[in-house]
N, C-alpha and C positions, 0 to 999 in steps of 0.2 A: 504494500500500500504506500502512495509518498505521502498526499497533506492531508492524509485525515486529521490532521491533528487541530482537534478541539482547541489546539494553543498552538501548531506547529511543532511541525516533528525535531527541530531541532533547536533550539537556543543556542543560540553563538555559533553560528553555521559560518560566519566571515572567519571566526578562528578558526574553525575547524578547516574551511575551504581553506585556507592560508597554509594551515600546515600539509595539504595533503599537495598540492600543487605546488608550494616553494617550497617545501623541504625542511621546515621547520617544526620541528618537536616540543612538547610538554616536558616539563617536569626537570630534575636533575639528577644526577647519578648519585648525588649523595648518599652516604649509604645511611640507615637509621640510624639512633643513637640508644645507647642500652639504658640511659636513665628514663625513670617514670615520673610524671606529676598527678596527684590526686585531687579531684574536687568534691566539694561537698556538695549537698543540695540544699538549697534555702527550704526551710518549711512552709515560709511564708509564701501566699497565694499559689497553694497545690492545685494541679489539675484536678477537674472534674469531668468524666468521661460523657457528660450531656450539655447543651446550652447552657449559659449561665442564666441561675433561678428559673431551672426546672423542677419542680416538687422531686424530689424521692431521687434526685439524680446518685449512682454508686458514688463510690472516691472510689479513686485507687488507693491499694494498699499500702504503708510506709517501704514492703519491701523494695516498691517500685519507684514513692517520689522520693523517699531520702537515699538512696543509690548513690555510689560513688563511682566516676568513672576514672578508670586507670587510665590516663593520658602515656602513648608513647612512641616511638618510633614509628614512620608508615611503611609498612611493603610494599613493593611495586607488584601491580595488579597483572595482569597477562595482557602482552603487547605493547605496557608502558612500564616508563621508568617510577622510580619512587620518587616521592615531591623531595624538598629539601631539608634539612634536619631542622627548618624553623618550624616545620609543618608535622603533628601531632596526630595520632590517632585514636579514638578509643567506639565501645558501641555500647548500646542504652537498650536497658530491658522495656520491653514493652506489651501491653495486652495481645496475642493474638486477636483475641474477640473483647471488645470494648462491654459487652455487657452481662461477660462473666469476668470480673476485672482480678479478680485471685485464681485464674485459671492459668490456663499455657503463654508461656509468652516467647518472643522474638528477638533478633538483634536488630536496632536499627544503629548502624554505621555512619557513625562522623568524620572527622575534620577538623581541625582547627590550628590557625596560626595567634598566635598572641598579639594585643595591642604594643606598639612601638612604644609610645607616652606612657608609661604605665601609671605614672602621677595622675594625666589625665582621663584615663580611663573610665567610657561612658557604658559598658558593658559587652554582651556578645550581640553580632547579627550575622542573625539565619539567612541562609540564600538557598532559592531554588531557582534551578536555571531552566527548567521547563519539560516539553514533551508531550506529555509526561512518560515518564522513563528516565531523565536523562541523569544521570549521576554527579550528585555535589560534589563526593571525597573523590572521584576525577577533576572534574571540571574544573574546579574551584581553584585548586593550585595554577589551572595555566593559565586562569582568566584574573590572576589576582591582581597584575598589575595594574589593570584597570581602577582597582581599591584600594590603591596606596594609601590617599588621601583619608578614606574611611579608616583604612589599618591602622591610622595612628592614633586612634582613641578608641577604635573597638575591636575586639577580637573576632575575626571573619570565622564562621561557621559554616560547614559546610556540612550537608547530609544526604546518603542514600533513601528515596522515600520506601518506603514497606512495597516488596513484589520488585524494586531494582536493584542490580549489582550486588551488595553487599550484603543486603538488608533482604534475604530471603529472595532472592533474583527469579522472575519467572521465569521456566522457560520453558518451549511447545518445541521448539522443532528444531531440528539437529542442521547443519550445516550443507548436505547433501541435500534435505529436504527443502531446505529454504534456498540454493540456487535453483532446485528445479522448479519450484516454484515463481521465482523470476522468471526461467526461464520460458517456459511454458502458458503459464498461464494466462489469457488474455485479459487486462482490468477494464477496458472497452468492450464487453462481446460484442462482435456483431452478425454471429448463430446458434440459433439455439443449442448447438452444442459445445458451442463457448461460454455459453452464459451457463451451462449445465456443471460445465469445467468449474467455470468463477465460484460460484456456491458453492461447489461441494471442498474446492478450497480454502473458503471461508467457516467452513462445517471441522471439517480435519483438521485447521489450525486451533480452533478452539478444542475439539478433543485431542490433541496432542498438550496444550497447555493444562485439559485438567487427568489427564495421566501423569504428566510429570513434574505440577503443580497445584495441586489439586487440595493441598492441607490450606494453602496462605489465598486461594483464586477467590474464593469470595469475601475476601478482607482487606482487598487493596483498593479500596478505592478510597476518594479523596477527602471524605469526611472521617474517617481512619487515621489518613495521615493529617490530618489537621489535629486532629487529636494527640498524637505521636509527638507534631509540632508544642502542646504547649505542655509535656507530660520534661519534653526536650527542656526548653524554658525553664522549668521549675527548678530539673537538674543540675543544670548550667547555673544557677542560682538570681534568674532576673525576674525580678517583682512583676514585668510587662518583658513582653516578646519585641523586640528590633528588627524588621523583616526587611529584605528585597528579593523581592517575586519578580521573575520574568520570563514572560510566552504562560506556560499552562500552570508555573510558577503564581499568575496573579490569579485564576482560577482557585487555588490552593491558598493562598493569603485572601481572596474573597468568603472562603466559607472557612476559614481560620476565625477573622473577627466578627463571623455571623454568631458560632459557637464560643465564643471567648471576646466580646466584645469589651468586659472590664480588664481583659489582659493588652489588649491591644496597644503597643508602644508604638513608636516613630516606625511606617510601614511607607514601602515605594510598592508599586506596583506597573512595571514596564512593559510594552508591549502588549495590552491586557484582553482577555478573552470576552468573548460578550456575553455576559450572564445570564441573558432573557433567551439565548436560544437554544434550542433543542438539536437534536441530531445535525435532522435536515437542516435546519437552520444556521448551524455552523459551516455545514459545507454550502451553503448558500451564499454566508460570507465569505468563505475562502476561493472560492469562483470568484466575486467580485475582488477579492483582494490582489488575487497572484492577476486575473488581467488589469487590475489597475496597475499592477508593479512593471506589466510588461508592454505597455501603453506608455509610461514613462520613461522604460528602457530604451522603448523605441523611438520617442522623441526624442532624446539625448541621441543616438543615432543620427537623426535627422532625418528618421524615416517616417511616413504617415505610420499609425500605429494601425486604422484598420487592413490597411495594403498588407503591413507587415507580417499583422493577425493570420491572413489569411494565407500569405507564405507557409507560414510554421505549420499552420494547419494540415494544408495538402503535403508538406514534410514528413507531417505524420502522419500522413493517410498513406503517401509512400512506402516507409515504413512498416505500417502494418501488413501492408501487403508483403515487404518483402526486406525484412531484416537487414538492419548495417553490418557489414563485419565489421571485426577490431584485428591486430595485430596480436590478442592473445588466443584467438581462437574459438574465444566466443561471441556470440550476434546481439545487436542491439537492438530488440523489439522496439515496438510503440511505447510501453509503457513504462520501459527503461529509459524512453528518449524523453517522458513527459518530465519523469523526474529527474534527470538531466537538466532542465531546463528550471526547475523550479528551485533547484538548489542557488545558484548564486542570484537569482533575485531574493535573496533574503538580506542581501547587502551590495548596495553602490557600488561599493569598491569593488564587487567579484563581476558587475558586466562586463570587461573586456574578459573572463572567462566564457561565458554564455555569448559573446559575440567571437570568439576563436573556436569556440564549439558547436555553433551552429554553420559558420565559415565552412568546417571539414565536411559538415554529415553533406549541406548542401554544394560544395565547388568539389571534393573529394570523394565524397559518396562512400566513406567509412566512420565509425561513432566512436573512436577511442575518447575524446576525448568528453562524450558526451557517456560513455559507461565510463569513466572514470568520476565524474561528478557523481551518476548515479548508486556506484558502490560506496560513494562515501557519502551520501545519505543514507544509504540502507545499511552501513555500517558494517560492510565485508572491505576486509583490507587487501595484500596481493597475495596473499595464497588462501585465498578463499574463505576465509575465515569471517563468520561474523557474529558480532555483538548481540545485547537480547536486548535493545534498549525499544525495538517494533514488537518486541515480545510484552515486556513490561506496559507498553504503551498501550497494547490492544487491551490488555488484560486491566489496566485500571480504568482504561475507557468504558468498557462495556459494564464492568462493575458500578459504574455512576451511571447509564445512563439507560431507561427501561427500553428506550422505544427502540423498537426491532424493524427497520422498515424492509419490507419485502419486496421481490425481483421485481414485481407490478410496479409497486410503488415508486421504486428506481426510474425504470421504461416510461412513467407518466411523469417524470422532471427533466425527461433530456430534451425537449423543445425548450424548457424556460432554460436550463442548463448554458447548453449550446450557444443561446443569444449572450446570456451572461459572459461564455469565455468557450469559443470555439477550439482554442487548443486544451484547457483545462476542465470545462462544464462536463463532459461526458464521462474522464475521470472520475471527477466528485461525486458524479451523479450517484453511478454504477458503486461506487464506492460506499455509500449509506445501506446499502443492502447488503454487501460485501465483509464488511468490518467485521461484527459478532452476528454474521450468523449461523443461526442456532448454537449459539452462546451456550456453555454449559450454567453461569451463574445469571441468576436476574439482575436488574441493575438496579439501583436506587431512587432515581428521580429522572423527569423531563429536561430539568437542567439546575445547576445549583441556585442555593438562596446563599445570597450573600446580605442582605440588610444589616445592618449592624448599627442600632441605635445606642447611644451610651457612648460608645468606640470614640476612641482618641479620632486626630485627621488622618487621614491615609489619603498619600499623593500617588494619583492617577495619571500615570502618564502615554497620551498615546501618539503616535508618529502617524501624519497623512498619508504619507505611504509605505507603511507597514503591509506587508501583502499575505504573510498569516493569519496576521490579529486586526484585522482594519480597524480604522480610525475609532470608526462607529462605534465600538465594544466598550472603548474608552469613556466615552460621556456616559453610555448606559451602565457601567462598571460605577462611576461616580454618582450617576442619580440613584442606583440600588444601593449601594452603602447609606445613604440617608443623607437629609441636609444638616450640615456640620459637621458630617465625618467625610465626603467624595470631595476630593479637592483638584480639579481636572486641569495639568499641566499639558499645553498641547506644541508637539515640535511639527513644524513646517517642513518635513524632509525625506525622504525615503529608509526604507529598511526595517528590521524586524529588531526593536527596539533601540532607544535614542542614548542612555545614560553610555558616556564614555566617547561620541560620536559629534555630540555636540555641544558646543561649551557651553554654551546658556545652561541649559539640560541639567548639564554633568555641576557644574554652580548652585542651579538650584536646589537640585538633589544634597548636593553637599552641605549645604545653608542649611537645610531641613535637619540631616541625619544629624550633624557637628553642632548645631547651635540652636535647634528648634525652630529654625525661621519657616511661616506656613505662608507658601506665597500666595497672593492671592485667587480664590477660585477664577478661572477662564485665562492664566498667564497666558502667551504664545512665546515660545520661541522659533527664530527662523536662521 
């Protein structure tokens, strides 16, 4: 699948493109350090595993909030190096099932670097960098230099959510299975014995995840981990939670402060998802998001964008018809070329990739360099190897969300689809039927609540042309938190989240986290 993502499949996709195209790595050789640090847990304001002031709501047990985590050394994970010996490890017990709260529990998997200042130290802040799937005790170390400025008064937190990586990792399908599946599989049918294909790989991927995931598959989804979040909190010893959420990250700090509204400390939320919508709904926005991205892309070109449009289109009609080679031996379907193509519009700075990769498929008539974009969204490196980060994603997707829409109901959006975004509608379309079906777990709701009356302010920040998260998600993200708490900072600029990108932005955010400054609801920057 590429953008199902209720937040987008990737968060930090310009780093990630960067290192996969220039040659640039994460992390250091450093090797661990054999000393440990201990923390305590504040007793003060413990989590409670229901909304706050729900009658009858459980606690959890002291064994879980007053816990001490062994901070230490990190290992390097398979495929990367280990961060640097500033960078610490530990993991935090936690309820499997939130409503037997003295029952089985979990590790969920941290992170953390220490504040610089230590004089000045404002406390920890949590980061999630989206997906969902995508993992903090990676991420976080290679994106940290973005957070310097923050680093020096608080200590950067990073965590795997429950169902990724570290933290009980889901995973469905084996690596054999998951290229044939690329390979093969059509995510456009256009026969019925393609579309018989598409579902019943939609059907096998979920039963492969609840074969070989099947204790933690109906636990991970995101009011779980918001709970996880302020259980974390307590441990770590902060009176209020310090959050920045971004891509499916503000989805996750949305129904944080719905359920813990008096915990709620200094929150960003980037990139943010749109709260009021549902399945369809999501990929509704993300049709209009990725062709507004690529409407853009193609003016900066100096191309008309519908001309353009409809270029890429019959590219991949081409395509379908009749596979690109590569120079490794394997062919580049249509739907390896969609997500090709959707990878560096997640950042500015990656279109002269997507304009030297559409260059070959069209004057060269082979797709390396467009299956190399697409292996590295899908998270297969060069020996074939990939990640479960589509794994985690599907499986905390469908756990949130009830609606199951059917093959029908797919086939009756690809007219609106198609107008929406001729190279990307028919994707998305076909894709709402695709995702969980016949899911083994039900899901929880139509789409989350985030309200959060009482809540401190939480700065809502969204980018015009963000092409995951459109704009749009942002104002509605800010008018569902309630008035007094959504405070909607909007950037003028393209890409899939602003902090770090642009300095108004990256200033205002810092004023907030560093010194409490609430800028005013409606800022712009440009």
């Amino acid at each position: 699948m590429v953008a199902h993502a209720r937040a987008g499949a990737l968060a930090g996709a310009a780093l990630l493109l960067t290192g996969l195209l220039a040659g640039c790595g994460g992390g250091t050789d450093d090797k661990p350090a054999d000393r440990t640090d201990r923390d305590a847990a504040s007793p003060a304001g413990g989590p409670s595993t229901a909304p706050e002031g729900q009658p009858g709501a459980p606690r959890l047990p002291a064994s879980l909030t007053s816990q001490r985590l062994g901070w230490k050394g990190c290992e390097a994970r398979a495929g990367e190096s280990a961060p640097g010996s500033e960078w610490r490890c530990s993991t935090v017990r936690v309820p499997l099932d939130y409503t037997k709260p003295d029952g089985e529990t979990i590790g969920i998997a941290l992170i953390r670097k220490k504040a610089g200042n230590t004089g000045r130290r404002l406390g920890s802040m949590l980061f999630d960098f989206g997906g969902p799937g995508a993992s903090g005790v990676s991420i976080l170390p290679r994106a940290a230099g973005s957070y310097d400025n923050l680093n020096s008064r608080y200590d950067l937190v990073g965590f795997d959510p429950r169902g990724v990586a570290g933290s009980e990792g889901v995973s469905c399908r084996t690596d054999k299975e998951q290229e044939t599946a690329y390979r093969k599989v059509d995510m456009t049918p256009d026969t019925a014995a393609e579309e018989a294909a598409f579902l019943k790989d939609g059907a096998d991927f979920g039963a492969g995840c609840e074969r070989r995931s099947g204790k933690v598959l109906p636990y991970v989804g995101t009011s779980n981990a918001a709970r996880d979040m302020d259980l974390i909190r307590a441990v770590l010893g902060d009176k209020k939670l310090t959050y920045f959420g971004i891509s499916y990250g503000t989805e996750l700090g949305g129904t944080y402060a719905h359920l813990f509204p008096a915990h709620v400390g200094r929150t960003v939320l980037d990139a943010v998802v749109d709260p009021t919508a549902d399945t369809i709904g999501h990929a509704r926005n993300q049709a209009t998001g990725f062709q507004r991205a690529l409407d853009n892309y193609l003016k900066d070109r100096g191309q008309d964008p519908k001309a353009g449009t409809r270029r890429i289109a019959k590219l991949l009609e081409r395509i379908d018809g009749k596979p690109l080679p590569t120079r490794s031996g394997r062919e580049l379907n249509d739907s390896l070329a969609v997500t090709g193509i959707v990878m560096p519009l997640y950042s500015k700075s990656s279109w002269p990739f997507l304009t030297r990769a559409l260059d070959e498929a069209e004057k060269s008539g082979t797709g390396n360099m467009l299956l190399q974009l697409a292996d590295s969204y899908n998270g297969r490196d060069a020996k074939g190897h990939y990640d479960t980060q589509n794994h985690a994603q599907r499986a905390i997707s469908c756990a949130d969300s009830r609606l199951r829409p059917t093959a029908d109901e797919a086939r009756a959006l690809l007219p609106e689809f198609r107008k929406l975004s001729p190279v990307f509608g028919p994707f998305l379309a076909w894709d709402t039927a695709g995702w969980c079906a016949r899911w083994p777990v039900e899901g929880e709701h139509d789409h989350p609540e985030a309200s959060a009356p009482g809540a401190g302010p939480v700065l809502v920040v969204g980018t015009t042309g963000d092409p995951a998260t459109p704009y749009e998600g942002a104002r509605r993200m800010a008018d569902e938190l309630g008035r007094g708490v959504g405070v909607l900072l909007t950037n003028k600029g393209e890409g899939h989240g602003a902090y770090g990108g642009n300095t108004c932005v990256t200033s205002t955010v810092d004023a907030y986290f560093l010194d409490g400054m609430v800028p005013e609801d409606g800022k712009t920057c440009s």
